[in-house]
C-alpha positions as CSV (number, residue, x, y, z in Angstrom):
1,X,92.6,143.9,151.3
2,X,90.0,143.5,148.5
3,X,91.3,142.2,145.6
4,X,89.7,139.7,142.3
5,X,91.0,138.7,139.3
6,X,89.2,136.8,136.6
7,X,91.2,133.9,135.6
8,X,89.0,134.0,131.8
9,X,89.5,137.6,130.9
10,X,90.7,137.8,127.4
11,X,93.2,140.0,126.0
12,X,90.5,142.3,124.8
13,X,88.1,142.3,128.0
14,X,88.4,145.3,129.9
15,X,91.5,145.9,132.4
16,X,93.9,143.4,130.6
17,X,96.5,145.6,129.9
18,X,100.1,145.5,128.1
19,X,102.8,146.9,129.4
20,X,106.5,147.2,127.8
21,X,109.1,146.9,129.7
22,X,111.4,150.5,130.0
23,X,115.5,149.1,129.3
24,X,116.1,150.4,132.6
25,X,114.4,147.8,133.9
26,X,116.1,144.9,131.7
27,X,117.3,142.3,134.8
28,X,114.3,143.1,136.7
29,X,112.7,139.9,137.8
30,X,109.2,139.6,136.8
31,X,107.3,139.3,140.1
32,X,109.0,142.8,141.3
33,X,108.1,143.9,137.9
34,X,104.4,143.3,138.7
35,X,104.9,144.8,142.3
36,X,105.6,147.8,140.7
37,X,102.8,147.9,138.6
38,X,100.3,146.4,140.3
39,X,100.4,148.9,143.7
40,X,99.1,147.5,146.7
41,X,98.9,143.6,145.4
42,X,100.1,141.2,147.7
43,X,103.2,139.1,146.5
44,X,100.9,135.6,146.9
45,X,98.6,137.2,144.5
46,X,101.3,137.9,142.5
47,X,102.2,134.5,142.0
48,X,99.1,133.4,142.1
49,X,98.5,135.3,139.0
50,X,101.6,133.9,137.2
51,X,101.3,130.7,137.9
52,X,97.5,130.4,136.4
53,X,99.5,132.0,133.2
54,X,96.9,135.1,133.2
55,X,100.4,137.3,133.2
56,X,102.1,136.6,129.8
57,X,105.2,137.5,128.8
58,X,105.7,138.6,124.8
59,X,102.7,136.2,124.6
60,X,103.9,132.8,126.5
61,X,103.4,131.9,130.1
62,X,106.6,133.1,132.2
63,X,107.8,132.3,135.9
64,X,107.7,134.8,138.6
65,X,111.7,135.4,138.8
66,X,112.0,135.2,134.8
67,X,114.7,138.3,133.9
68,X,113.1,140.6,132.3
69,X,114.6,142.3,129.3
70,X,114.2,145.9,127.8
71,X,111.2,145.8,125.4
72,X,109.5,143.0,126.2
73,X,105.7,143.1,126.7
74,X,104.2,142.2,129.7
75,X,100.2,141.3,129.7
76,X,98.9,142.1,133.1
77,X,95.0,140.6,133.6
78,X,92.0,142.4,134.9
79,X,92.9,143.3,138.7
80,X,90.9,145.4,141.5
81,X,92.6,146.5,144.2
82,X,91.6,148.9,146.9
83,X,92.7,152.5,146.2
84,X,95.5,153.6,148.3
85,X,92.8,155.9,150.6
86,X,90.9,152.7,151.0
87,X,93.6,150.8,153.0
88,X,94.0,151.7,156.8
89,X,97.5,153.1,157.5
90,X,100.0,151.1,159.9
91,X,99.1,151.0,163.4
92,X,101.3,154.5,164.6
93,X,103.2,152.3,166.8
94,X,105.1,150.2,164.4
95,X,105.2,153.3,161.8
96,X,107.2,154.8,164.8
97,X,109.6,152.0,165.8
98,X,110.8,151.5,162.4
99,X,111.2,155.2,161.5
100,X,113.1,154.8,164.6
101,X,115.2,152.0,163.6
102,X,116.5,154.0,160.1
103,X,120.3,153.2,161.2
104,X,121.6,155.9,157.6
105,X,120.5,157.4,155.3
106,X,121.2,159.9,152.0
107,X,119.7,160.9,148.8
108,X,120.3,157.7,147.5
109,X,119.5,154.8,150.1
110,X,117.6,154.4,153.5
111,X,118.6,151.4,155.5
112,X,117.2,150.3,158.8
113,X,117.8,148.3,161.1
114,X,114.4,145.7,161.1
115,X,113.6,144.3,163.8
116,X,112.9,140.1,164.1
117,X,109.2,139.4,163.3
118,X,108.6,142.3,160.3
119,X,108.3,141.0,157.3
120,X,110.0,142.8,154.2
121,X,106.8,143.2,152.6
122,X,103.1,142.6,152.8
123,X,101.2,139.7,151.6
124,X,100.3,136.2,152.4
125,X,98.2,137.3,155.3
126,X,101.2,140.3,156.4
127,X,98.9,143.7,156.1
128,X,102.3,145.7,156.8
129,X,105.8,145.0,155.3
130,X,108.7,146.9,156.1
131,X,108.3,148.7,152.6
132,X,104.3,149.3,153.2
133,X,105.2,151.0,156.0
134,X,108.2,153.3,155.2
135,X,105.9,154.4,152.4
136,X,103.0,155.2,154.8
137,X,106.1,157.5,156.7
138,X,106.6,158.7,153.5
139,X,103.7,158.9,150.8
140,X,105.5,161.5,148.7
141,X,108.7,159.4,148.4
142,X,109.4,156.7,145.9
143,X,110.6,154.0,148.1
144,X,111.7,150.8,146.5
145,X,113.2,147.4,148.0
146,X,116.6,146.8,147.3
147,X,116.4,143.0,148.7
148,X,115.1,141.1,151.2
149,X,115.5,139.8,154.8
150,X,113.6,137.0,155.8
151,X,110.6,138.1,158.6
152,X,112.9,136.1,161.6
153,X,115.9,137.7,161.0
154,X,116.8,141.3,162.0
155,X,119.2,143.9,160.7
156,X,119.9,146.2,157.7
157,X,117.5,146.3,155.0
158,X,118.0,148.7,152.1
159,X,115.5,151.0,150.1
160,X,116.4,153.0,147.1
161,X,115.4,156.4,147.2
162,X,116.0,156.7,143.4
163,X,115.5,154.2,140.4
164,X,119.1,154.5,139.5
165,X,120.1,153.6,143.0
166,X,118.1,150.8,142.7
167,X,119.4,148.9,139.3
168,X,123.1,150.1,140.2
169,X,122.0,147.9,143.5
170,X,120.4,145.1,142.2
171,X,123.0,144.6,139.7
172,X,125.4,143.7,142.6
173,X,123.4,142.0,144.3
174,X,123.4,139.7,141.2
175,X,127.1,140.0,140.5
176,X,130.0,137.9,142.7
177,X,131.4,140.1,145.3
178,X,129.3,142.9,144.1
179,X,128.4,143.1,147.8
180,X,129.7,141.7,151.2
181,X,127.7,140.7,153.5
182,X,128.6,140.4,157.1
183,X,126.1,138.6,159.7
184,X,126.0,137.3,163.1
185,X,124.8,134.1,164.4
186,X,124.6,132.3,166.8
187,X,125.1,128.5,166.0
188,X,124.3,125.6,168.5
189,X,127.3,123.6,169.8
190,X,130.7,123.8,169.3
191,X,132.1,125.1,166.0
192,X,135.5,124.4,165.3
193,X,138.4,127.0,165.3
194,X,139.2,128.9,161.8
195,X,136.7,129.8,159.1
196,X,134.3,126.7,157.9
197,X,133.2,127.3,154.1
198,X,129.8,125.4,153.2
199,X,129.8,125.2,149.3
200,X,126.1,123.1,149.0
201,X,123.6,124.1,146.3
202,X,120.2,125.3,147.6
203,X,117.0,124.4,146.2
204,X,113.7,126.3,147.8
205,X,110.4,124.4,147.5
206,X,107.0,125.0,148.6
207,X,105.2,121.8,151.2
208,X,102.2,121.9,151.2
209,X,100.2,124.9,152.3
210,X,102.7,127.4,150.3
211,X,105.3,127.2,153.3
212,X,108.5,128.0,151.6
213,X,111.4,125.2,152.5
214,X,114.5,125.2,151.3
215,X,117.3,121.9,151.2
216,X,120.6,121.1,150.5
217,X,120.2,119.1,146.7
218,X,122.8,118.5,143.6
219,X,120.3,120.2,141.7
220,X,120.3,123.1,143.4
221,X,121.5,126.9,143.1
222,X,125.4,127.0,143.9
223,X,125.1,128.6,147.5
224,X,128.4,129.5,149.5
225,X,128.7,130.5,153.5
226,X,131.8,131.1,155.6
227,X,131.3,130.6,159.2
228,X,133.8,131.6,161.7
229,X,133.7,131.2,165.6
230,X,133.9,134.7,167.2
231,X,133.7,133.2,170.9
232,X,131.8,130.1,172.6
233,X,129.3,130.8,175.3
234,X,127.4,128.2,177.3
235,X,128.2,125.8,174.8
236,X,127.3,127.6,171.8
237,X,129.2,129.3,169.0
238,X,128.6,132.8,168.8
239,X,129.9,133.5,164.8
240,X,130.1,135.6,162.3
241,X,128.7,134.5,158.9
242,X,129.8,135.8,155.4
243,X,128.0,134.8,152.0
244,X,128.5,134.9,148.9
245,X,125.3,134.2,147.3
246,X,122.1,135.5,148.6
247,X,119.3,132.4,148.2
248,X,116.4,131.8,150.6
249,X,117.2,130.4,154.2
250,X,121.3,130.3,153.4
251,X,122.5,131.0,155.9
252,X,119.8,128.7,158.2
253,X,120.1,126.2,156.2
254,X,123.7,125.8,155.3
255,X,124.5,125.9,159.2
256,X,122.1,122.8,160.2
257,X,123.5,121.3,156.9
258,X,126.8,121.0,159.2
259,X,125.4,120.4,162.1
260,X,125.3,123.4,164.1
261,X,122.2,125.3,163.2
262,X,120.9,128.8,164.1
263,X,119.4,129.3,167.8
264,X,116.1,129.5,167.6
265,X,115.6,128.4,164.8
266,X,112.3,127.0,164.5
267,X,111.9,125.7,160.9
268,X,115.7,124.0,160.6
269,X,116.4,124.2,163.7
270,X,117.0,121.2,166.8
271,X,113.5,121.8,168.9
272,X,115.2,120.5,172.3
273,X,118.4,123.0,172.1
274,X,116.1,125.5,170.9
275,X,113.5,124.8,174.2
276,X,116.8,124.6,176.6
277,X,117.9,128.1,175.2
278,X,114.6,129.5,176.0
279,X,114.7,128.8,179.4
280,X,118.2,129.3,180.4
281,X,118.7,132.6,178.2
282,X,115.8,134.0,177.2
283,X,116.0,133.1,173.0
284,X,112.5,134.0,171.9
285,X,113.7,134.5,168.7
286,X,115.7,133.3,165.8
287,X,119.2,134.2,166.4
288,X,120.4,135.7,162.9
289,X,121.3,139.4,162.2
290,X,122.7,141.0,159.3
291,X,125.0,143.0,160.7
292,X,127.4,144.9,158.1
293,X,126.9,145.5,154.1
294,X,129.5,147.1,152.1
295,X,129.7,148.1,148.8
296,X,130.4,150.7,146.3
297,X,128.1,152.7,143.7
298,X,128.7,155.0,140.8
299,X,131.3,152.5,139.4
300,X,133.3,152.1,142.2
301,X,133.6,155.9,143.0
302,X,131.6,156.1,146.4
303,X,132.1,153.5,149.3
304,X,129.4,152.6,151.7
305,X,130.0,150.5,155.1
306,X,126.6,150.2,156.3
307,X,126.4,148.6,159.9
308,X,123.7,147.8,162.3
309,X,124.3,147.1,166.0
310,X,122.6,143.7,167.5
311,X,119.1,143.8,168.6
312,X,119.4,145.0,172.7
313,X,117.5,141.0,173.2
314,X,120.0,139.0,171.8
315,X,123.0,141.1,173.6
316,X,121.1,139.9,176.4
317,X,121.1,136.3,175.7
318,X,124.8,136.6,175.0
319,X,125.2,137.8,178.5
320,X,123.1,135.1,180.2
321,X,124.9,132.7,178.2
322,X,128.8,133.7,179.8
């Protein structure tokens, strides 16, 4: 995707632009902010852009998941990006299999059911995201990303239809209990019986190369997980996971914290369980899905239970494994 920015572009040079920020948007963290304005920019630009401080917030350099407030101004740099008709649309195939995986929908919210290996959105070498390509379905819609789900794990994924679906959304997200979140794992060895609560902060780094890598430190986020055994099968702990908190790699990272981490899990993961599973089941695949989300909107008023049924490969890996 063709894209520069010129790291020396003054204020007054042409394309820096200043943009206040609606109230609506107050909570809004600044790299979704730019999303937004900057259509079509990959999120490592994005960063890119905020870490060199050429994106200024009421004139001092800001990180990327600063909360924005109603009224402040944002100075976005010089950027060219290639018009929407210059991009080539999603291959029809995958533009079919996720309008095929919408699991509900109203005039509020679309969620789907995303299968392991798409990535929520595009960037850092992704042409298609989740997002990109519901948008491609539907170029007359304003589609927006409610949150995230890491590219290895499948399940529901929400998209607001409508702005106000999207700040009632993202304010419980941010809120404790706002929304419960219901997944299924499976967890190598044995868990114990009853429900196992990991209460370890999370801190998310980058190593070197910009790979992302998260690790149980004091000085971490205050993270929370409850993990309960459902049923053991060849060994291994089929479970459901609840969370509190939503931060990077929870769930994958809280489980090998104890132990017992997520099958097929490549990046936290043990490599010898995880070649053993292969062979004898079939596990190609990070076993994580976010399976349930419930939650309420228009204060309370209207109840969803959203629910997506377990990708058709990992029933099949439970059934090998009995």
């Amino acid at each position: 995707m063709p894209h520069s920015a010129n790291p020396d572009a003054g204020e007054n040079r042409a394309g820096a632009r200043t943009v206040r920020v609606p109230d609506e948007r107050a909570g809004q963290r600044l790299d979704n902010f730019l999303l937004g304005q900057l259509k079509g920019a990959p999120k490592s630009l994005i960063y890119k852009l905020v870490r060199s401080g050429q994106v200024r917030v009421n004139g001092g350099r800001a990180k990327a998941e600063r909360k924005l407030e109603g009224g402040d101004e944002v100075r976005i740099p010089p950027l060219r990006l290639a018009e929407p008709g210059d991009r080539p649309a999603p291959p029809k195939g995958f533009m079919d299999a996720l309008d095929a995986a919408i699991v509900y929908e109203d005039a509020r919210l679309l969620a789907l059911n995303k299968p392991s290996g798409v990535a929520s959105h595009g960037g850092s070498g992704i042409s298609f995201g989740a997002i990109e390509t519901m948008r491609a379905l539907r170029p007359n819609q304003t589609l927006e990303l409610v949150h995230r789900l890491d590219r290895d794990t499948s399940g529901l994924l929400v998209i607001a239809k409508k702005r106000s679906a999207l700040t009632e959304m993202q304010a419980l997200m941010r809120g404790e209990g706002g929304i419960a979140k219901r997944y299924l794992a499976l967890l190598t060895g044995r868990m114990p019986d009853g429900v196992m609560s990991v209460d370890a902060p999370l801190h998310a780094g980058l190593r070197q190369g910009g790979e992302r890598h998260v690790q149980v430190t004091p000085a971490g986020k205050p993270s929370l997980s409850h993990f309960r055994a459902l049923e053991r099968r060849g060994g291994q702990s089929y479970c459901e996971v609840r969370i509190e908190t939503g931060r990077t790699h929870q769930i994958r990272v809280h489980a090998a914290h104890i132990g017992h981490a997520v099958a097929g899990d490549d990046k936290y993961g043990d490599p010898a369980v995880n070649k053993r599973l292969r062979e004898q089941a079939g596990l190609k695949r990070l076993f994580l899905h976010a399976s349930t989300l419930e939650f309420a909107l228009d204060g309370g008023k209207v109840q969803y239970l959203l629910n997506a049924p377990l990708a058709p490969e990992l029933v099949d890996v439970l059934d090998r494994l009995a």
